[in-house]
C-alpha positions as CSV (number, residue, x, y, z in Angstrom):
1,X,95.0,-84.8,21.7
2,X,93.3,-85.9,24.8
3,X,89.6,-87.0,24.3
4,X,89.8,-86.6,20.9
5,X,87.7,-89.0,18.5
6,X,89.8,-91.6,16.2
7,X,87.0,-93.7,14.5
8,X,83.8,-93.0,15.8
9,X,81.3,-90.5,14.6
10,X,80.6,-87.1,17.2
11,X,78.6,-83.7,17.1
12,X,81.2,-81.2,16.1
13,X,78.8,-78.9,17.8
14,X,78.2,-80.6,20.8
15,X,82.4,-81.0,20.7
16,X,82.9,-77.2,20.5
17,X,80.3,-76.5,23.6
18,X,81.8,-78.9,25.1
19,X,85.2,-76.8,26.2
20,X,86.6,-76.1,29.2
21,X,85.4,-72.8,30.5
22,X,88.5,-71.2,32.2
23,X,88.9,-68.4,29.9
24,X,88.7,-64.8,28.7
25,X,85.5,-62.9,28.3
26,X,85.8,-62.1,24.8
27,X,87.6,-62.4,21.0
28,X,90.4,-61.1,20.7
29,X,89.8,-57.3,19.0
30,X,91.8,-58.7,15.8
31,X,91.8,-61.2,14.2
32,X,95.1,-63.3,14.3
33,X,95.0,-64.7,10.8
34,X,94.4,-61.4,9.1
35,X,96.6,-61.2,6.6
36,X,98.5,-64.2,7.1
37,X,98.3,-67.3,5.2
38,X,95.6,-70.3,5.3
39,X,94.0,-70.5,8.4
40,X,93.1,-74.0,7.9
41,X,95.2,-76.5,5.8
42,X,95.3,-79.9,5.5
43,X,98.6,-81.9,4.2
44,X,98.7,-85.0,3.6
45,X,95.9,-85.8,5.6
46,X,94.5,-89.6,5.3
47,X,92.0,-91.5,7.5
48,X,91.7,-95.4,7.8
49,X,88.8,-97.3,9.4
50,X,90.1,-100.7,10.5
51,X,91.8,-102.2,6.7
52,X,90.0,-99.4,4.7
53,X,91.0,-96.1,3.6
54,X,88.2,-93.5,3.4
55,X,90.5,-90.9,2.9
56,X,94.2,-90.2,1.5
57,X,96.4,-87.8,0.4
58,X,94.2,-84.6,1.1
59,X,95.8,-81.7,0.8
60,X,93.6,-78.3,1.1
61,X,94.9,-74.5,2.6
62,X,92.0,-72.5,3.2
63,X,92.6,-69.0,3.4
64,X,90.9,-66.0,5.6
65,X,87.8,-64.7,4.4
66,X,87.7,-67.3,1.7
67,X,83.9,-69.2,0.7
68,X,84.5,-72.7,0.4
69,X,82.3,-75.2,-0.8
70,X,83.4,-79.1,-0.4
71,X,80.8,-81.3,-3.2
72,X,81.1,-85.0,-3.7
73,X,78.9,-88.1,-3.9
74,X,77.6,-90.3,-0.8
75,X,80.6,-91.6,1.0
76,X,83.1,-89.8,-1.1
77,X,85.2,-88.9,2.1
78,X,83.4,-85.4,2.9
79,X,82.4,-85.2,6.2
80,X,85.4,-87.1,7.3
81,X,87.8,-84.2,5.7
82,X,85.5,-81.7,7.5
83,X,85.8,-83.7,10.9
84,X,89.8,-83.7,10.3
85,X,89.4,-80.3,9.6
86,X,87.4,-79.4,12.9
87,X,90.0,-81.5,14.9
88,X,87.2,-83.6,16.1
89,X,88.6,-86.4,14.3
90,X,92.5,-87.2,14.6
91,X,93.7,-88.3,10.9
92,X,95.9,-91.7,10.5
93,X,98.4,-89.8,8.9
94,X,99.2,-86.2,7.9
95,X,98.3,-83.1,9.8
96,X,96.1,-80.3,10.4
97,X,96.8,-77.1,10.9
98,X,95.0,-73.8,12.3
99,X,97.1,-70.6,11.7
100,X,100.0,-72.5,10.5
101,X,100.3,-74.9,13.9
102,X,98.9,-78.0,14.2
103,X,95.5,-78.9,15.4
104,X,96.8,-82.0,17.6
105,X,97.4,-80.9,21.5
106,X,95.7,-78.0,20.8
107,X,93.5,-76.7,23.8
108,X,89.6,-77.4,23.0
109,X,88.7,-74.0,24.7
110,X,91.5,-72.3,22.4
111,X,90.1,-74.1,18.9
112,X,86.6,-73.1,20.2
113,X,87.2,-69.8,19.9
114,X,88.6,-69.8,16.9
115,X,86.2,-72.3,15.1
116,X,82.4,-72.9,15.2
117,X,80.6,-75.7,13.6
118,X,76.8,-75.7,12.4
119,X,75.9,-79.6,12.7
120,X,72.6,-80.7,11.1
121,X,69.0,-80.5,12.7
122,X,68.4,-82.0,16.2
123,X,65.2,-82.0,18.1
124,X,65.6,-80.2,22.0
125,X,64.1,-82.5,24.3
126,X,63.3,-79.5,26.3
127,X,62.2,-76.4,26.0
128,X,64.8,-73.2,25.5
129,X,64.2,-70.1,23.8
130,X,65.7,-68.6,21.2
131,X,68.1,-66.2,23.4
132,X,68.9,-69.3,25.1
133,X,70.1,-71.9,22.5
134,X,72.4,-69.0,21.0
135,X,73.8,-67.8,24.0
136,X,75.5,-71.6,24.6
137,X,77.9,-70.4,21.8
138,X,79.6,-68.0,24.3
139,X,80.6,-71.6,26.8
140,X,84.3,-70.9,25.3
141,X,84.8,-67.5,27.2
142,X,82.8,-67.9,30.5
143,X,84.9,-68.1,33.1
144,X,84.0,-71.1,35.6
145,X,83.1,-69.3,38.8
146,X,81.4,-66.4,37.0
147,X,77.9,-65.7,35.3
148,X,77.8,-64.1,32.0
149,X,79.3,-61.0,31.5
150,X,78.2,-57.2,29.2
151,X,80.4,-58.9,26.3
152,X,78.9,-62.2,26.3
153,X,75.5,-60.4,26.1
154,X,76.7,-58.2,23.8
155,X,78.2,-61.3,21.5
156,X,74.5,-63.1,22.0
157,X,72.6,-59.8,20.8
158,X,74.9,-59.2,18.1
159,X,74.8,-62.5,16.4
160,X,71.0,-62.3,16.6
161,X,70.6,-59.0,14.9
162,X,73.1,-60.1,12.2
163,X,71.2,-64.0,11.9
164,X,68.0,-61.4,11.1
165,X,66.2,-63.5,14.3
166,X,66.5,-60.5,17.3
167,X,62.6,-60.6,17.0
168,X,62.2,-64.0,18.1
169,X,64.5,-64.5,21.0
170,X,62.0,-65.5,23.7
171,X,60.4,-67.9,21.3
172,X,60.9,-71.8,21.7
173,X,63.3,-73.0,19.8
174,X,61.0,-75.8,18.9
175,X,58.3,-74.4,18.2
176,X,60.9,-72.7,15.1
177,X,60.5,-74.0,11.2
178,X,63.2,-75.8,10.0
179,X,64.4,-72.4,8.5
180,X,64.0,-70.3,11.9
181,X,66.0,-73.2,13.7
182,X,68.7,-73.2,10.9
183,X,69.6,-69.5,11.5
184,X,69.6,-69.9,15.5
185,X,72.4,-72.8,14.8
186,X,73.7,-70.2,12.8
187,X,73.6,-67.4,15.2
188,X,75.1,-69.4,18.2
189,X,78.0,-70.4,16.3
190,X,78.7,-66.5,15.0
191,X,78.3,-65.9,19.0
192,X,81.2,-68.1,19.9
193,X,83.2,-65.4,18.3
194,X,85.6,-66.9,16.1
195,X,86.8,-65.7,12.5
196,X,86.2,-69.8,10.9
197,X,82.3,-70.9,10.3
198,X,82.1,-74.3,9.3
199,X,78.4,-75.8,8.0
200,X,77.7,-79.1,7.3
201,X,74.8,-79.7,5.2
202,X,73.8,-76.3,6.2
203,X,70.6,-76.5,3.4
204,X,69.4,-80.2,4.3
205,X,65.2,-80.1,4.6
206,X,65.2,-76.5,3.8
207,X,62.4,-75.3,1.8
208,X,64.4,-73.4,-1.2
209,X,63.5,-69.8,-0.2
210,X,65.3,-70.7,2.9
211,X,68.2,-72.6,1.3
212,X,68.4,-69.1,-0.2
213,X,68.2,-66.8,2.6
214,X,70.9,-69.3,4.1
215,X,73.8,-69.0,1.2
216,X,73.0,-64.9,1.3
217,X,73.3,-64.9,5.0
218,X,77.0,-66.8,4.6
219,X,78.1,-64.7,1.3
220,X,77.6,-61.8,3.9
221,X,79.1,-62.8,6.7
222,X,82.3,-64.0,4.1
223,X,82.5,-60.9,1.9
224,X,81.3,-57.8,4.3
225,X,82.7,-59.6,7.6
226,X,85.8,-61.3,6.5
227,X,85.0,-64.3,7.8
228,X,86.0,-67.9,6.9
229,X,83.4,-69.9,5.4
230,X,83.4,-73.6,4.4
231,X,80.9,-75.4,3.8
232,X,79.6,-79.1,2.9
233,X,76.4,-79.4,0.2
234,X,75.0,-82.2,-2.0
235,X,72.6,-79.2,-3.6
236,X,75.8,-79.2,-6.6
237,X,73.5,-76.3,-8.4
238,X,72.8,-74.2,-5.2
239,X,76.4,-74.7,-4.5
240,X,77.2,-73.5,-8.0
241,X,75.6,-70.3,-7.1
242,X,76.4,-69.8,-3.9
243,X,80.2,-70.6,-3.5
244,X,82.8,-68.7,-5.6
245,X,85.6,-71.8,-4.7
246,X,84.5,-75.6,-5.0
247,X,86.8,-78.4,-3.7
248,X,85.4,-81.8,-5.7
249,X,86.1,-85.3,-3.3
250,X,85.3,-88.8,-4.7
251,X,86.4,-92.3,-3.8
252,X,88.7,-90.9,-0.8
253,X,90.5,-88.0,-3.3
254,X,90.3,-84.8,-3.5
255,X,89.5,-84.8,-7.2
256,X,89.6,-80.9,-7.7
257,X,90.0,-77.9,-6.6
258,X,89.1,-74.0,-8.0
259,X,86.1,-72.0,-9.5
260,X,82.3,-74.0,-9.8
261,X,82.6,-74.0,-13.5
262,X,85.8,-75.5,-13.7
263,X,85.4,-78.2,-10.8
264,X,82.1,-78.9,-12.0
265,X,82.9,-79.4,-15.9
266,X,80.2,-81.1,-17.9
267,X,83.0,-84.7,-18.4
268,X,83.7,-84.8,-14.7
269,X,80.1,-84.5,-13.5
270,X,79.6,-87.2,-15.4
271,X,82.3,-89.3,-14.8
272,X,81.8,-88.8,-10.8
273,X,78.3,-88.4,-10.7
274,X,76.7,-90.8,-13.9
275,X,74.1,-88.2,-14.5
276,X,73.4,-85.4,-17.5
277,X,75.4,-82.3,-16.1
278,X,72.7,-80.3,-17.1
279,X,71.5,-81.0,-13.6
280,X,73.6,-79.1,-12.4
281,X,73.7,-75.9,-14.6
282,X,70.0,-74.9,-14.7
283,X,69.3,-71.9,-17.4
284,X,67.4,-69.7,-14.6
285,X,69.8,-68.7,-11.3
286,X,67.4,-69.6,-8.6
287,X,68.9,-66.9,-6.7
288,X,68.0,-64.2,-9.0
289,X,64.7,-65.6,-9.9
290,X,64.0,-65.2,-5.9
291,X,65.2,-61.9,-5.3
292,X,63.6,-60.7,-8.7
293,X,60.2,-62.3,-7.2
């Protein structure tokens, strides 16, 4: 694919804003993938870094309206699988695909609007309210020569009310906690319309009522919206809770694959991890010790 990133580290956000804006004003009224198979899949999928191998033999089908958590230590090969995954990085071998074809020559603006990445925190250098930041998600639809239109509005005040932050769209986006600024990442990428919502380190710096509010606001948009939800967490008792599929990568592999309790048995956290896996089993849910409180 032209432009696309072999070795080098990029924004996956800043990649998906970054489209070409010849297109349609709005999603598509259903949803492609409905019904079908994975939407995302990897097979085969390995990366290599001059003589080193950071990833191999990855094979992972993600299905529509799944809730999928990717765990794993410090350079385990996480974010690059998610990059590969996002097409913003081109694998050495293997493919990805997107509704069964493959990511590679696929139009940006097309995988845009199918695909939204939350990327971690960065400070604006300017200011830019609330209303503002989210309504970049809609850049996929706008047409070149033409403002935005009722639907791109209508996408922008949508993904606000359903991000719970309608009341604060005139605010500065800087002047947001880490929290507040967290869901208007959130709400941009819901405005960009697609059906796949990809978050890497979604919880990082949150205070743990946040980190909360955050894994409700994705089981929701996964289990009353049908959307696609993967995420990548290092919080492995959060994820626990949060994520009813777990896919385990270590040392380049993906290690395993299925429900929390299996992925994250008590010999294999300790194997990958060296620590007690009590860690990561505590005996009170935070969850429902929060929403009890």
């Amino acid at each position: 694919m032209a432009g696309r990133e072999s070795a080098a580290a990029v924004d996956p956000v800043a990649r998906s804003a970054s489209v070409d804006a010849a297109a349609p004003t709005g999603p598509p009224a259903v949803d492609p993938a409905a019904g079908s198979g994975s939407v995302v899949a990897a097979r085969g999928v390995g990366v290599r870094f001059g003589s080193r191998w950071v990833l191999r033999g990855a094979d992972l089908a993600i299905g529509a309206g799944e809730r999928v958590c990717i765990v794993g230590p410090n350079g385990a090969g996480k974010s690059t699988l998610l990059r590969c995954l996002t097409g913003v990085l081109q694998p050495t071998e293997g493919t990805i695909e997107m509704d069964g074809a493959p990511v590679t020559g696929t139009d940006r603006r097309r995988l845009a609007r199918r695909l939204a990445v939350v990327g971690g925190d960065g400070q604006l250098p300017f200011a830019m309210t609330v209303e503002e930041m989210v309504a970049l998600g809609r850049i996929p639809w706008l047409h070149p020569w033409q403002g935005p239109t009722a639907t791109d509005d209508a996408a922008v005040v949508g993904a606000m009310v359903r991000t719970g932050i309608l009341d604060m769209r005139t605010r500065d986006v800087r002047t947001l906690s880490l929290g507040e600024r967290q869901l208007v990442r959130i709400a941009m990428a819901l405005a960009q319309g697609g059906r796949i919502l990809v978050l890497d380190e979604p919880t990082v710096h949150l205070d743990l009522r946040h980190q909360v509010a955050t894994m409700e606001l994705l089981a929701r948009l996964s289990d009353e919206e049908g959307m696609t939800v993967l995420a990548v967490l290092h919080d492995l008792a959060l994820a626990r809770e949060s994520f009813p599929r777990m896919v385990l990568v270590d040392q380049g592999r993906l290690l395993a694959d299925g429900p929390p309790a299996s992925v994250l048995a008590p010999d294999r956290v300790r194997e990958v991890y060296g620590v007690d896996p009590r860690y990561v089993t505590p005996a009170v849910g935070r969850m429902g010790a929060l929403q009890a409180g």
